[in-house]
C-alpha positions in Angstrom: 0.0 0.0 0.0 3.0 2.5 0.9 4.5 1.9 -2.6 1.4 0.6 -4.6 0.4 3.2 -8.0 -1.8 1.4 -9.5 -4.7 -0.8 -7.0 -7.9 1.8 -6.3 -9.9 -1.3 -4.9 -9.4 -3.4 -1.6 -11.6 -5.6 -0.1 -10.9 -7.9 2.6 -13.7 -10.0 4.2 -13.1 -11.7 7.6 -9.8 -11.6 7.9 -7.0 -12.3 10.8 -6.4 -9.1 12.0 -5.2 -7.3 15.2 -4.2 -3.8 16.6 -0.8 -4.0 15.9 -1.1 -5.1 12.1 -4.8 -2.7 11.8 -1.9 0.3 12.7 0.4 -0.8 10.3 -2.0 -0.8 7.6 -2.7 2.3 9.0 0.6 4.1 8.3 0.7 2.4 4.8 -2.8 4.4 3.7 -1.2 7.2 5.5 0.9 7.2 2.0 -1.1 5.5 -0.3 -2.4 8.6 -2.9 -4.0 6.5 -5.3 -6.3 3.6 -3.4 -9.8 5.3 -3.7 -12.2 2.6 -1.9 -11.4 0.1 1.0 -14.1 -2.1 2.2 -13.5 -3.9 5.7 -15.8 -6.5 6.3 -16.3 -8.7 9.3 -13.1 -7.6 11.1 -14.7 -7.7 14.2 -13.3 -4.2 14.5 -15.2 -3.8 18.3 -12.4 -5.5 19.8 -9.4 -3.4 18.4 -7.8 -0.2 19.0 -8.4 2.0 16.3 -7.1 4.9 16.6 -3.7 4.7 14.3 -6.3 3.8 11.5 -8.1 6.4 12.3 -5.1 8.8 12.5 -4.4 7.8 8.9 -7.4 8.8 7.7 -7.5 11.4 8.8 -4.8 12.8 6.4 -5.1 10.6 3.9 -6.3 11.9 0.6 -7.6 9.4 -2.1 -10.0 7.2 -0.3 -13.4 8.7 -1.6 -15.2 5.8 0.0 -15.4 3.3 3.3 -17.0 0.7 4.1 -16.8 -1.2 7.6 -20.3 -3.2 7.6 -20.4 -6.4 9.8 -17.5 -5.2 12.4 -19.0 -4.9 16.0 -17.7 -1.5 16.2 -17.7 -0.3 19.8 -18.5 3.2 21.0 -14.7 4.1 21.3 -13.9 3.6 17.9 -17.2 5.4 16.8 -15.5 8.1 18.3 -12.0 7.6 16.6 -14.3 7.7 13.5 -16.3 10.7 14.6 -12.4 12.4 15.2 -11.8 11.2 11.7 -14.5 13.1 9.8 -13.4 16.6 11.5 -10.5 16.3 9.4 -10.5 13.6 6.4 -11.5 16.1 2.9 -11.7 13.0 0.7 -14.4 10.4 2.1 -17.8 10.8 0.3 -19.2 7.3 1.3 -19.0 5.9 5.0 -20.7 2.6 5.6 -21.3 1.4 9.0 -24.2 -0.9 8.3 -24.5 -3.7 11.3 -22.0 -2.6 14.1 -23.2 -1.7 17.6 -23.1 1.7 17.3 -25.5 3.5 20.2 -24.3 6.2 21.7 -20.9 6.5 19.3 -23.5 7.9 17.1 -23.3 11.3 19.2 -19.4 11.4 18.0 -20.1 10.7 14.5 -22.6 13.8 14.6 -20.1 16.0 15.5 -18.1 15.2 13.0 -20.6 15.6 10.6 -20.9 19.5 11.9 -17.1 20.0 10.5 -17.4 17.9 7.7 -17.4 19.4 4.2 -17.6 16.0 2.0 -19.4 13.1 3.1 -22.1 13.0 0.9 -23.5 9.7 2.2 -23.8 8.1 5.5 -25.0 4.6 6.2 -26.0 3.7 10.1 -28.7 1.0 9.6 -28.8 -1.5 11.5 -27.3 -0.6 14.7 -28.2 0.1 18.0 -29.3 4.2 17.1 -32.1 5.3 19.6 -33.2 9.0 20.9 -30.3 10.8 22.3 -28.0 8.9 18.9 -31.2 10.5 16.4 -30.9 13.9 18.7 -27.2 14.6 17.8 -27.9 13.6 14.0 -31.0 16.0 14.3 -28.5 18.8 15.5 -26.1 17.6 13.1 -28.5 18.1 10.0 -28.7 22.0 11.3 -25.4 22.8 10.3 -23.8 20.2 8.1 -24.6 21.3 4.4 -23.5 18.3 2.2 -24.6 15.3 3.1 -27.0 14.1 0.6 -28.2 10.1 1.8 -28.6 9.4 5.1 -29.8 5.9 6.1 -31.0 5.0 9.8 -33.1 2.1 8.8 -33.4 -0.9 11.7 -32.1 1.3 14.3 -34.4 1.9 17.6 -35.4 5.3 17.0 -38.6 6.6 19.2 -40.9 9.3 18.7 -38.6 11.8 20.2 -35.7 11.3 17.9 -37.8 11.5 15.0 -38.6 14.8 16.0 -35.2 16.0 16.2 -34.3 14.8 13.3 -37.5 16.3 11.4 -36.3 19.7 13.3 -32.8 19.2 11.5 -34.5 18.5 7.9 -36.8 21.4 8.4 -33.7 23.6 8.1 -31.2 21.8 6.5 -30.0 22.3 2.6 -28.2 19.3 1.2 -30.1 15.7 2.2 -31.4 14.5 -0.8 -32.4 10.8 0.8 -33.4 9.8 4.1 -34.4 6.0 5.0 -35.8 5.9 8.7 -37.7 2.4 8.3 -38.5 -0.2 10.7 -37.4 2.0 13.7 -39.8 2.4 16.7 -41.3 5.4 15.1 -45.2 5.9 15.7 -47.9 8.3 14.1 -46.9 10.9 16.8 -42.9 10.9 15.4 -44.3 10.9 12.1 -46.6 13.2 11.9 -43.4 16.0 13.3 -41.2 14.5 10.2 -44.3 15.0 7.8 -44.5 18.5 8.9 -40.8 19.4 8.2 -41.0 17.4 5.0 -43.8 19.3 4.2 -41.6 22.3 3.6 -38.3 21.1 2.9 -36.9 22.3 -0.5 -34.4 18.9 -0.9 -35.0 15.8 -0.2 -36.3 13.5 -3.1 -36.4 9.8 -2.2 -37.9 9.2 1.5 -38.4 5.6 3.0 -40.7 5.0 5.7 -41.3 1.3 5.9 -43.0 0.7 9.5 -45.9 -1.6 10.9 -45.9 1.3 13.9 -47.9 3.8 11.4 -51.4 3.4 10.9 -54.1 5.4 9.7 -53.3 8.7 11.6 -50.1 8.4 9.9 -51.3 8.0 6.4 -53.6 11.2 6.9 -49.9 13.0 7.4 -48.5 11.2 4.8 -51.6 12.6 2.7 -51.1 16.2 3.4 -47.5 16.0 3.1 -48.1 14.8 -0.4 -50.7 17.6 -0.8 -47.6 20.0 0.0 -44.3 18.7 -0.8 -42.9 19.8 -4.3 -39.8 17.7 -4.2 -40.1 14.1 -3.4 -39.8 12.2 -6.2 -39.7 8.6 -4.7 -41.8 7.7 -1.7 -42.3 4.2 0.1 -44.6 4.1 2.9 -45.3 0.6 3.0 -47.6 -0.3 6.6 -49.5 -3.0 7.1 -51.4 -0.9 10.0 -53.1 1.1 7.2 -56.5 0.3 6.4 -59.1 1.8 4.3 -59.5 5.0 5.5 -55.8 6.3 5.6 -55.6 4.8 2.1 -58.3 7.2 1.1 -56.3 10.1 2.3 -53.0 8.8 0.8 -55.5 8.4 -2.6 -57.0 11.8 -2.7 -53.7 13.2 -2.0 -52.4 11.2 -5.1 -54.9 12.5 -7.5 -53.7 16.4 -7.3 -49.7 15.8 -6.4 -47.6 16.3 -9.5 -44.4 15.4 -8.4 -44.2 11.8 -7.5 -42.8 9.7 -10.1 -42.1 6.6 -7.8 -44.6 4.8 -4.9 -44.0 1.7 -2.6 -46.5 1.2 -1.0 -46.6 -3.1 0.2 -48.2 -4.9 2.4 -51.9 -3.4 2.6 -55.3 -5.2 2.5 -56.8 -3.6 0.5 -54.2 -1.0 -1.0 -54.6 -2.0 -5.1 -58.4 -0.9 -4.7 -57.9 3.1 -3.1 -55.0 3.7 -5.1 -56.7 2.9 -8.5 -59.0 5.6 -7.7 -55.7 7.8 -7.9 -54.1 6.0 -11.0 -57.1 7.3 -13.1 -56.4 11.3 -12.7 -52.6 11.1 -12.1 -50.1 12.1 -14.5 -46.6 12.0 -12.8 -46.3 8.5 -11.4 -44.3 5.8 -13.6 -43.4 3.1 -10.9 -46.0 1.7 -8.6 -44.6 -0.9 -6.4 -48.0 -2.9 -4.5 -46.1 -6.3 -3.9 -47.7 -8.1 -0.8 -50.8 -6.8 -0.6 -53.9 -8.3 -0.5 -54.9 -8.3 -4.1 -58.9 -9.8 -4.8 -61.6 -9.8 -7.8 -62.4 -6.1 -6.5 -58.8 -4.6 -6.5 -58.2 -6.5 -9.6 -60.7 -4.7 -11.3 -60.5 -2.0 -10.2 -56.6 -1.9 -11.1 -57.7 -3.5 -14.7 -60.2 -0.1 -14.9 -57.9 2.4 -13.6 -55.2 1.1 -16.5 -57.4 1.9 -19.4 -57.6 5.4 -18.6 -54.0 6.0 -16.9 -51.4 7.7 -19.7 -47.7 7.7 -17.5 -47.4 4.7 -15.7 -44.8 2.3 -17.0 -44.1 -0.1 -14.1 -46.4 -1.9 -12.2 -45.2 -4.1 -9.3 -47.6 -7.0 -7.7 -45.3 -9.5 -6.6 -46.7 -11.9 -3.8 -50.6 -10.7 -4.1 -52.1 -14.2 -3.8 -53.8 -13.4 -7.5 -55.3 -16.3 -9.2 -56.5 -16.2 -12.7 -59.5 -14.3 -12.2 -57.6 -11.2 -11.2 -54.6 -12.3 -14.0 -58.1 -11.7 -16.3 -59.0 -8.8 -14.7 -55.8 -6.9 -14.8 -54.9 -8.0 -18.3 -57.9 -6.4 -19.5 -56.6 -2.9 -18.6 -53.1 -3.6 -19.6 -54.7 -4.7 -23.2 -55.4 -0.7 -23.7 -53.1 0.6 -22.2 -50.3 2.8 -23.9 -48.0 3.4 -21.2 -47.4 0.2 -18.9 -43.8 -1.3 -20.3 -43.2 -3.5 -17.4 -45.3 -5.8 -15.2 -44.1 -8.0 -12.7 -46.8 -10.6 -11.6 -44.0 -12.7 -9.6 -44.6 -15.3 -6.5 -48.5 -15.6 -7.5 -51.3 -18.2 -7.9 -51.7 -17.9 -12.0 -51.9 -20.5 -14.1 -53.0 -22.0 -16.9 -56.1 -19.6 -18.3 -54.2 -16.9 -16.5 -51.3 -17.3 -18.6 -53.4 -17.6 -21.8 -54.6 -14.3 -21.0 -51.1 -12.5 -20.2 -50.0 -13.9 -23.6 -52.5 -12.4 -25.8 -51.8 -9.2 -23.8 -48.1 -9.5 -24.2 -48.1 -10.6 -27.1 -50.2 -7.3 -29.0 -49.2 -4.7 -26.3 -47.6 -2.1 -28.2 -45.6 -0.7 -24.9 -45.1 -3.5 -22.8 -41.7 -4.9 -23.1 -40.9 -7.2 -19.9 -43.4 -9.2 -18.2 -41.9 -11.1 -15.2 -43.8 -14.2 -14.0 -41.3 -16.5 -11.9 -42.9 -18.2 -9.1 -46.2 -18.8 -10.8 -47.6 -21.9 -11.7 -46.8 -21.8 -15.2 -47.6 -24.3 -17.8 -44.9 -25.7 -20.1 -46.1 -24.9 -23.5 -47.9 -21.7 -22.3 -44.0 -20.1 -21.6 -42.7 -21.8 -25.0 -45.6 -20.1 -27.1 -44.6 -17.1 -25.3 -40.7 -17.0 -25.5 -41.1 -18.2 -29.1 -43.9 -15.2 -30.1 -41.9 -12.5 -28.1 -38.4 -13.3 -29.1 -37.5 -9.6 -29.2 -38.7 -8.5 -25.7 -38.2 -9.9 -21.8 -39.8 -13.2 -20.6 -38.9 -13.8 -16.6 
């Protein structure tokens, strides 16, 4: 690594390692100018000192991005790190997926006040709660680059969501922001939704929790109502039911910013949103894999893609569809001019199903990829397919 012109990758998974020889490597990047990403895993970094490595990058400048997922990292050397981004000018990706971090989180924060190029930041799956989400929240108020930030799987409350939703409010760089399947409720969300309501950045959001419900959707609603930026939004809850899909639908039917929507795991999700498929005209990915998908949503997904002009994916993996609502939904896509995907994956179709999707496929003038694996499919139904569509996608 001292000497070395020419590597710009290493990667080194679970690997003998100690102190001493983490230190020498340390001195080595000290000098390396032209290895730009090193990727750690399973070092088991909790039970080293790490403060020479640390040291050395601290002043190294070519690394652009680091990765130390799967290493146990203890709150000491969440500090050395924390040290390290007050001074490093080079890192732009730090991935600490599945350590321990908890309260090392309040180091790292500082360190994103001072830093001026980290442009994402990866801390799911650790040990993140309240006071850890407070510092980021404080963080976000003066840090003006960071652009991803990921606290997915951590044990964020109520309270932490409302820091950090004080810290988006204000802040001028985050462009992504992933905070699902924490302990978050419709109290915490409904503080984030008001701070997302008038933030001028952030375009992808990710809130995939079974702790929201209907109260929840209502924000969700009126943040879509408000919000000019979002572009990509996953919201997926299976506490939802009707009536905060309602408010999620009318929401849909007058936002014109959304292109992308994830919205899994609902009972009776396809049905609502259908009602918003007809009058929108900015969404082209809808993702509604895992929902509850009957004769009624079917239909009413089938009637909702005759009239709809933009969408061109259309997600229903896992829906428990049999062929009456393959019929149903092939019906739609049959006049539609927009749909060029469809992924029917993990479902109960078979035979008459498939006859259906292969008359549709095979005079649809948009769709090109039709993904099926999982299904019950007939032998020569996928032949007669594969052979009539040799120019397009067959999964």
């Amino acid at each position: 690594l001292r000497s070395n012109t020419s590597v710009k990758v290493l990667q080194l998974n679970k690997c003998l390692m100690n102190s001493k020889s983490l230190a020498a490597a340390g001195r080595a990047l000290s000098r390396n100018k032209t290895l730009s990403r090193l990727i750690l895993i399973n070092f088991e970094l909790g039970a080293m000192n790490i403060r020479g490595f640390g040291e050395a990058l601290k002043i190294n400048k070519a690394i652009t991005e680091l990765s130390l997922t799967y290493n146990k990292i203890s709150n000491e050397n969440a500090r050395v790190l924390g040290e390290m981004l007050k001074s490093n000018r080079t890192i732009e990706t730090l991935d600490l997926r599945d350590n321990n971090i908890n309260e090392g989180v309040e180091a790292i924060s500082e360190g994103l006040k001072a830093n001026k190029t980290l442009l994402h930041l990866n801390l799911s799956r650790n040990e993140v709660a309240n006071e850890g989400a407070k510092a980021i929240g404080k963080a976000l108020l003066v840090n003006n680059t960071l652009a991803e930030l990921n606290l997915c799987s951590n044990k964020v409350g109520d309270e932490g969501a409302k820091a950090i939703g004080i810290g988006i409010e204000f802040n001028k760089a985050l462009v992504q922001l992933d905070i699902s399947s924490d302990f978050i409720t419709n109290e915490g969300f409904r503080e984030i939704s008001k701070s997302l309501q008038s933030n001028k950045t952030i375009a992808k959001f990710s809130l995939n929790s079974d702790n929201i419900g209907d109260e929840g959707a209502r924000a969700i609603g009126e943040l879509l109502k408000r919000n000019k930026t979002i572009r990509k939004l996953d919201i997926s809850c299976r506490r939802i039911t009707s009536e905060g899909l309602k408010a999620i639908s009318k929401a849909l039917q007058v936002n014109t910013v959304l292109t992308e929507l994830g919205l899994h795991c609902n009972l009776a999700g396809a049905y609502y949103i259908s009602e918003a498929l007809k009058l929108n005209t900015t969404l082209k990915s809808l993702d509604l894999s895992r929902s509850e998908m009957d004769i009624k949503g079917a239909e009413a997904i089938g009637e909702a893609l005759k009239l709809n002009a933009t969408l061109k994916c259309l997600i229903m993996e896992e829906c428990g569809m049999k062929d009456n609502e393959a019929r149903a939904i092939t019906k739609g896509v049959k006049l539609n001019k927009s749909l060029e995907m469809l992924d029917l994956c993990t479902n109960n179709i078979v035979g008459d199903g498939m006859r259906f999707l292969r008359e549709v496929f095979k005079n649809s003038r948009t769709l090109r990829e039709l993904d099926m694996r999982g299904n019950s499919m007939v032998y020569h139904e996928i032949e007669r397919i594969m052979r009539e569509n040799l120019r397009r996608s067959w999964l």
